[in-house]
C-alpha positions as CSV (number, residue, x, y, z in Angstrom):
1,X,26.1,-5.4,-17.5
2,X,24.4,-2.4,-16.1
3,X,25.4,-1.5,-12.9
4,X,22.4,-2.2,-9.6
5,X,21.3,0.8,-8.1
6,X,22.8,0.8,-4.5
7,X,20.5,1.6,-1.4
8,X,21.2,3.4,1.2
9,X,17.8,3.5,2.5
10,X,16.8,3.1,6.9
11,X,13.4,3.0,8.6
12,X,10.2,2.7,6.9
13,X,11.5,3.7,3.2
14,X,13.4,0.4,3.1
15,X,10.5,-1.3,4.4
16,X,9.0,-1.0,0.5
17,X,12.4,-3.3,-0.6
18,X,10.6,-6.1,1.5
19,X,7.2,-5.4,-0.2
20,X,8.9,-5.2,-3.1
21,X,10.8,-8.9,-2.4
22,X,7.6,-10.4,-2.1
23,X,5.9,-9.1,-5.3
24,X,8.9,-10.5,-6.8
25,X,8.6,-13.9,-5.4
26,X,4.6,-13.7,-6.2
27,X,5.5,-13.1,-10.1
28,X,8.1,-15.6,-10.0
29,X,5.8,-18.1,-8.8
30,X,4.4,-21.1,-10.6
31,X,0.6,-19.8,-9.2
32,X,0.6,-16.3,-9.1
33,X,-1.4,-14.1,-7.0
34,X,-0.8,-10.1,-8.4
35,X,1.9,-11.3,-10.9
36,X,3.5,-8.1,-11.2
37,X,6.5,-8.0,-14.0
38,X,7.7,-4.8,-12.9
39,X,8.6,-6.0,-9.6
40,X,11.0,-9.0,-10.7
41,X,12.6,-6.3,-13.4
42,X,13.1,-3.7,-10.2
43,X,14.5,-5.8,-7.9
44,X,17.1,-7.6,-10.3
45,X,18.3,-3.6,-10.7
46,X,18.5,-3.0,-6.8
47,X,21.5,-4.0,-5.0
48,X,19.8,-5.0,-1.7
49,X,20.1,-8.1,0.4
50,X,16.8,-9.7,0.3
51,X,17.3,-11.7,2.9
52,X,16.9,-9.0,4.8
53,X,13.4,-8.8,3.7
54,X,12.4,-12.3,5.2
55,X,9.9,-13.3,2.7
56,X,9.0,-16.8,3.0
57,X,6.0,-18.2,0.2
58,X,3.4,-17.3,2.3
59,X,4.1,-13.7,3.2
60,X,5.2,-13.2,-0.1
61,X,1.6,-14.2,-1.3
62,X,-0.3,-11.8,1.4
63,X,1.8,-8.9,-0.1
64,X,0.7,-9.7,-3.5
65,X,-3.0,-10.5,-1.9
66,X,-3.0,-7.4,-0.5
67,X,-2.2,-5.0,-3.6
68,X,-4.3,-7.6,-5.9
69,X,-7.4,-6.2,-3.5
70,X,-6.5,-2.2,-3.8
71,X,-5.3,-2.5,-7.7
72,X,-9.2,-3.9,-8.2
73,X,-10.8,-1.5,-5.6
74,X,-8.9,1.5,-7.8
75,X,-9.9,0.4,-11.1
76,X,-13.6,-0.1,-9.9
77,X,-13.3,3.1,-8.7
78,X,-12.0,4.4,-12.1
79,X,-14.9,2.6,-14.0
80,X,-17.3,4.4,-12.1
81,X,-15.4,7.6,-12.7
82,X,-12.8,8.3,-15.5
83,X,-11.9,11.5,-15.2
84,X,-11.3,11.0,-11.4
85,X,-7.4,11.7,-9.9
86,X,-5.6,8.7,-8.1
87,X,-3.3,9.6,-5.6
88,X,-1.4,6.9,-4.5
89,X,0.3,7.8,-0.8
90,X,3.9,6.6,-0.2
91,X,4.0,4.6,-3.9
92,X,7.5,3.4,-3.0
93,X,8.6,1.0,-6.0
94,X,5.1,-0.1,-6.7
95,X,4.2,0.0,-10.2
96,X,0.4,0.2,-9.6
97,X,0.2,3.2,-12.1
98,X,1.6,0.6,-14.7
99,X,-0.6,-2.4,-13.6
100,X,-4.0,-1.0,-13.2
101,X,-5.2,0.1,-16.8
102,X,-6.9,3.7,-16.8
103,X,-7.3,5.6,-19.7
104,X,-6.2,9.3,-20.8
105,X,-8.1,11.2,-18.6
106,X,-7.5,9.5,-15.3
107,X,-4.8,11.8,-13.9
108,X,-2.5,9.8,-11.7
109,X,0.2,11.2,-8.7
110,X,2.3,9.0,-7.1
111,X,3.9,10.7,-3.7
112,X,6.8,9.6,-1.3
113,X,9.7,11.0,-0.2
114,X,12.9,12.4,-2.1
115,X,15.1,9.7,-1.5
116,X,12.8,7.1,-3.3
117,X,10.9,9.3,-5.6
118,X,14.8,9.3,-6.6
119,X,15.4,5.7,-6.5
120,X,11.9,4.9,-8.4
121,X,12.9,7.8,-11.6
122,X,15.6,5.2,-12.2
123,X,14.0,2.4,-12.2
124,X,10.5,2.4,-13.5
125,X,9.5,4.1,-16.5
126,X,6.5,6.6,-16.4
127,X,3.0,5.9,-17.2
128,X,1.5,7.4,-20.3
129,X,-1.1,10.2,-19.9
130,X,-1.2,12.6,-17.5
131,X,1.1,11.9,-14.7
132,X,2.8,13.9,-11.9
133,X,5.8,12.0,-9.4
134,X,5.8,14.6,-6.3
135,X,9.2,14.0,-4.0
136,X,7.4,14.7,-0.7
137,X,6.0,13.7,2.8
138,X,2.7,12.2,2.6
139,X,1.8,15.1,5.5
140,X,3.5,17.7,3.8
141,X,0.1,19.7,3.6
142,X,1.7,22.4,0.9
143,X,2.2,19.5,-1.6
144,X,-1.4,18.2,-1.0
145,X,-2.6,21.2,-1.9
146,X,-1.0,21.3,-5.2
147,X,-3.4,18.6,-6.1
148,X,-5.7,20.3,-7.8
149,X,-9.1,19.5,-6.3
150,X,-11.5,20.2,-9.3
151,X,-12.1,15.7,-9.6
152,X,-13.1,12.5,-7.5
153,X,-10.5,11.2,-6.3
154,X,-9.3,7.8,-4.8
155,X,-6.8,8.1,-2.1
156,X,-4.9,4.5,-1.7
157,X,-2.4,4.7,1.2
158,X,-1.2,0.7,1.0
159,X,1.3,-0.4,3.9
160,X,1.3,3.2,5.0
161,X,-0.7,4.1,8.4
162,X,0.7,1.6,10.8
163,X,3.6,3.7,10.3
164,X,2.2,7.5,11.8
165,X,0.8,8.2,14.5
166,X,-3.0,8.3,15.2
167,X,-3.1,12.2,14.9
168,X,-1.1,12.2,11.8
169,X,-3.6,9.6,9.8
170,X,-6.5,11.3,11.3
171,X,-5.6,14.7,9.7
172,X,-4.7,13.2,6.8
173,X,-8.0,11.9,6.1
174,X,-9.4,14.9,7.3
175,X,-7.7,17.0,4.7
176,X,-8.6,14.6,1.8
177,X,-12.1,14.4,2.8
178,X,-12.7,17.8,3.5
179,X,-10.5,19.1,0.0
180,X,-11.7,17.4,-3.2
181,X,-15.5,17.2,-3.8
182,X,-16.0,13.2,-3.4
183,X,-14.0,10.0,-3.1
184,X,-13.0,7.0,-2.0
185,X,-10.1,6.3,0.6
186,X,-8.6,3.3,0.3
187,X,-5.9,1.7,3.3
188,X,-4.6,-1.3,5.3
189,X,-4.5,-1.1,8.8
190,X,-2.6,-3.1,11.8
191,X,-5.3,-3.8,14.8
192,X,-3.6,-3.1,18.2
193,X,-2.7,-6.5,18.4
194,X,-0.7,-6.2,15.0
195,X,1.5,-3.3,16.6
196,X,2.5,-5.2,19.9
197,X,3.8,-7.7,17.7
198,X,5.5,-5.9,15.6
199,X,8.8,-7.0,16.0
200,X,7.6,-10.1,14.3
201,X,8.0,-8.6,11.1
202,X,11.0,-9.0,9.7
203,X,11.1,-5.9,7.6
204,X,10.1,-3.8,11.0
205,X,12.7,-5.4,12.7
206,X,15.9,-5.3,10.3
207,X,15.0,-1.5,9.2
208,X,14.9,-0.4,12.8
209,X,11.4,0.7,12.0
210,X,8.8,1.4,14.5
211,X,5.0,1.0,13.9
212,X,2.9,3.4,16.1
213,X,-1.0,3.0,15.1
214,X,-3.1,0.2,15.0
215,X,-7.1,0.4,14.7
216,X,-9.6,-2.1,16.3
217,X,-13.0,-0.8,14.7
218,X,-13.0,0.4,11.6
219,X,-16.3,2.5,12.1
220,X,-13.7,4.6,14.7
221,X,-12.6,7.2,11.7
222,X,-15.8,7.6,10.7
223,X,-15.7,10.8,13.9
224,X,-12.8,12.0,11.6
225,X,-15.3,14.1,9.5
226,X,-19.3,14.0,8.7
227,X,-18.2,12.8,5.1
228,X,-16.9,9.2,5.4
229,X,-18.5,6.2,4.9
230,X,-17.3,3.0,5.3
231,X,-17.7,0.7,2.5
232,X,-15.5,-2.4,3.2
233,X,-14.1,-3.8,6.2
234,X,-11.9,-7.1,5.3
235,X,-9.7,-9.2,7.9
236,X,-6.2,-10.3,5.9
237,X,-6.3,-13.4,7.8
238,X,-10.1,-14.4,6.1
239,X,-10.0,-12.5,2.9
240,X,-11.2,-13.8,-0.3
241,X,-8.3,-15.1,-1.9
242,X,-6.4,-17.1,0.7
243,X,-7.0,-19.7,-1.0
244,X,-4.1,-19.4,-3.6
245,X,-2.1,-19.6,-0.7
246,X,1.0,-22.5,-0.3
247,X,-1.0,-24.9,1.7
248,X,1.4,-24.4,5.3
249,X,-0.3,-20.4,5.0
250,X,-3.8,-21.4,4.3
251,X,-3.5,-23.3,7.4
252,X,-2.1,-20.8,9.2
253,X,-4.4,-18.4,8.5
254,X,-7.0,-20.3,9.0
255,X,-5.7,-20.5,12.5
256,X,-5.4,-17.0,13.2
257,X,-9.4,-16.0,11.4
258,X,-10.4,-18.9,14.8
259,X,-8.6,-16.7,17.5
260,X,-9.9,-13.9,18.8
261,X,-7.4,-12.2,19.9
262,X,-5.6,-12.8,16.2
263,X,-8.3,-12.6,13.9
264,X,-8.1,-8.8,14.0
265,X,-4.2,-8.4,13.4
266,X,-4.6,-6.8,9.8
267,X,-7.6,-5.2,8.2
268,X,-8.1,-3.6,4.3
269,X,-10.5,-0.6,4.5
270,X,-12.4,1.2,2.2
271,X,-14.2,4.1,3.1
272,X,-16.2,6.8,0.4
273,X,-16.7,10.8,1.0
C-alpha cells in the first residue's frame, strides 16, 4: 500500500485541503456538479483529517459550482484565443490544468507557494504541452515577471483574494493589467459582510486563517487601472446552477439571494484588459 503523504500545512495553504474535500465529495456524488476524478485520487493519497474541512453536501457542491464556473470562463477564454498563457494564482491541489482541455499551444503556469507546489509534484501528474509549476508567492513580483508577456493571458485567482489585503490584490491586478498586452482576470470575492463572518467557515476557523478583504461593488477595481473592464458580476447565492444543489441548500440559498444584507456575501468576477 503506498504510503499517504502527511501534511504539515497551517493558515491559508491548508485551506485548499478543504476545497479539495469538497471536490472530492462533489465527484463522489450520485449528481455531480464539476466531477473532478483527480480530486477523489488526491485526497485518498493525503493523510489529513477531513473532518477538519467541515464539508457538508451543500458546501461541497458550491465548491464544485464555483470552479465548474471559472474551468468554463477559461476554456471560453482559450477558444477565443489558443495561443493565450493561463496563469492560474495559488493552484493549490486543483487539477484545472488537467480538467479544462487546451491544446498545444496554450502555455499553462500554475503558482503557489513552495510547500504545496511540493506537496502537488507528488501527487498530480503534469499536463502535457507546455507547462511550467513556479514554487512562489502569488506577490512575489520577480516570479511574475518571468512570465513572459509576449500572449493574452487569463489570470484565474479562485479562493484567493479574501485572503490579502486590499493593497496587495490591487497591485496585483495592476501588474497583470499593465504587463501582458490583453486579458481576462478571473476571481471570487467575499463582500464585507462575507469577512465579518468569517469565522463561520470552518476551514477559516480550524487553519487559524484570517480573511482580510472583502469587496461590495465590483465596478470598485475598475480605478485600479484605465484597462479593466468588467464583464461578469455573479452572486454565489443566485448563480446559475444552484439548482443541482441537495434540496436543504437550494433553500438555503434561496434565503440568503432575499436578504439584503446576505445576498452579497460571495461574488465570481470577471473583468477583461
Amino acid at each position: 500500500m503506498t504510503e499517504r503523504a502527511r501534511v504539515a500545512l497551517t493558515g491559508p495553504p491548508e485551506t485548499m485541503l478543504a476545497t479539495l474535500c469538497g471536490k472530492a465529495r462533489d465527484a463522489r456524488s450520485d449528481h455531480p456538479i464539476l466531477g473532478d476524478p483527480w480530486a477523489a485520487r488526491v485526497l485518498d493519497q493525503v493523510d489529513y483529517d477531513v473532518a477538519k474541512a467541515g464539508m457538508n453536501p451543500t458546501s461541497a457542491a458550491g465548491v464544485a459550482l464555483r470552479s465548474r464556473w471559472f474551468d468554463r470562463w477559461t476554456a471560453e477564454f482559450l477558444a477565443a484565443e489558443p495561443t493565450a498563457t493561463v496563469l492560474h494564482l495559488a493552484c493549490g491541489l486543483d487539477a484545472r490544468s488537467l480538467r479544462v482541455e487546451h491544446g498545444p499551444s496554450v502555455r499553462w503556469v500554475d503558482v503557489d507557494l513552495p510547500d504545496v507546489v511540493a506537496l502537488r509534484e507528488r501527487l498530480l501528474p503534469r499536463p502535457d504541452g507546455d507547462y511550467a509549476l513556479v514554487a512562489a508567492s502569488v506577490l512575489d513580483e520577480r516570479r511574475l515577471a518571468d512570465v513572459p508577456a509576449d500572449r493574452p493571458v487569463v489570470a484565474v485567482a479562485e479562493g484567493l483574494t479574501m485572503y490579502l489585503h486590499e493593497a496587495d490584490v490591487r497591485r496585483l491586478v495592476q501588474r497583470i493589467a499593465g504587463r501582458f498586452p490583453s486579458g481576462q482576470l478571473l476571481f471570487d470575492v467575499y463582500g464585507t459582510i462575507g469577512i465579518r463572518l468569517q469565522r463561520r467557515v470552518t476551514a477559516v476557523r480550524t487553519s487559524g486563517s484570517r480573511l482580510h478583504w472583502g469587496l461590495d461593488d465590483p465596478r470598485a477595481p475598475l480605478a485600479w487601472h484605465p484597462r479593466l473592464r468588467l464583464l461578469d458580476d455573479v452572486r454565489s447565492v443566485a448563480v446559475p446552477g444552484i439548482e443541482e444543489f441537495p434540496l436543504v441548500g437550494r433553500l438555503q440559498m434561496g434565503l440568503l439571494a432575499r436578504i439584503p444584507r446576505l445576498r452579497d456575501v460571495g461574488r465570481y468576477l470577471r473583468y477583461a484588459f
